[in-house]
C-alpha positions in Angstrom: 24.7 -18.3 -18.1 23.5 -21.6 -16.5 21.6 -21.9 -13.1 24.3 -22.9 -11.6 26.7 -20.8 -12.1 24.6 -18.3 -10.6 24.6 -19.8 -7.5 28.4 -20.4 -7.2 28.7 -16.8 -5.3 25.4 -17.4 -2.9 26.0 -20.9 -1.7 27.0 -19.9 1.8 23.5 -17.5 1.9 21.6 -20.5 1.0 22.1 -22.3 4.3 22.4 -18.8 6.5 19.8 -19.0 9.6 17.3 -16.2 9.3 18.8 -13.1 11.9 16.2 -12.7 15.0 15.8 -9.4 16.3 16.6 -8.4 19.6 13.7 -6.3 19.9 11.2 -8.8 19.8 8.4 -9.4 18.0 6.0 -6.3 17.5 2.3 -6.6 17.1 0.6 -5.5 13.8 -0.4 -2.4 15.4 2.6 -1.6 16.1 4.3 -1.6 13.1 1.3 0.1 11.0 1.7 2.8 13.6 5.5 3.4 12.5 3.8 4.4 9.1 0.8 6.6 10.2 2.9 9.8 9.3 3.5 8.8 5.7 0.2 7.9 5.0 0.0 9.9 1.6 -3.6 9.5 1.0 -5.0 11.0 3.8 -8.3 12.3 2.8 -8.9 11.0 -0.8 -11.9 8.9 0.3 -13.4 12.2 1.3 -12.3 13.9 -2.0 -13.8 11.3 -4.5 -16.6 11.1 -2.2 -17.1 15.0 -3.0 -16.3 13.9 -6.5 -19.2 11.9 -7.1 -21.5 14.0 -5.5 -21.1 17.0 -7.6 -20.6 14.6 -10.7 -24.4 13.2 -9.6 -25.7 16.7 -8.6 -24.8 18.1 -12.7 -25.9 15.1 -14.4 -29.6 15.2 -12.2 -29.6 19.1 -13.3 -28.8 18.1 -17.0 -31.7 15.4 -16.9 -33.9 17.8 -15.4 -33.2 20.3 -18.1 -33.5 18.0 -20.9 -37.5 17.3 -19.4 
């Protein structure tokens, strides 16, 4: 299938105005607020944080041993 005959059912899209909301514009804030109660992750910094600090604390123990 050619380019163009892809395009045959779009043309009218191609020249479409993009819609403007009659909300207005919202500020970055604002939108990453809509999200806050989806934020999955909540806590994983403090979980691989814990991570590497027993990681670290067994592999200092297991050099001590070795001495």
């Amino acid at each position: 299938m050619a380019d163009e005959d892809k395009k045959i059912g779009y043309e009218d899209m191609l020249t479409m105005q993009a819609p403007v909301s009659r909300r207005g514009h919202m500020s970055m804030y604002q939108r990453s607020a809509q999200f806050m109660p989806f934020a999955a992750l909540t806590g994983l910094d403090e979980i691989y944080d814990e991570t590497e600090r027993q990681h670290t604390l067994k592999v200092m123990l297991d050099n001590n041993m070795k001495l």
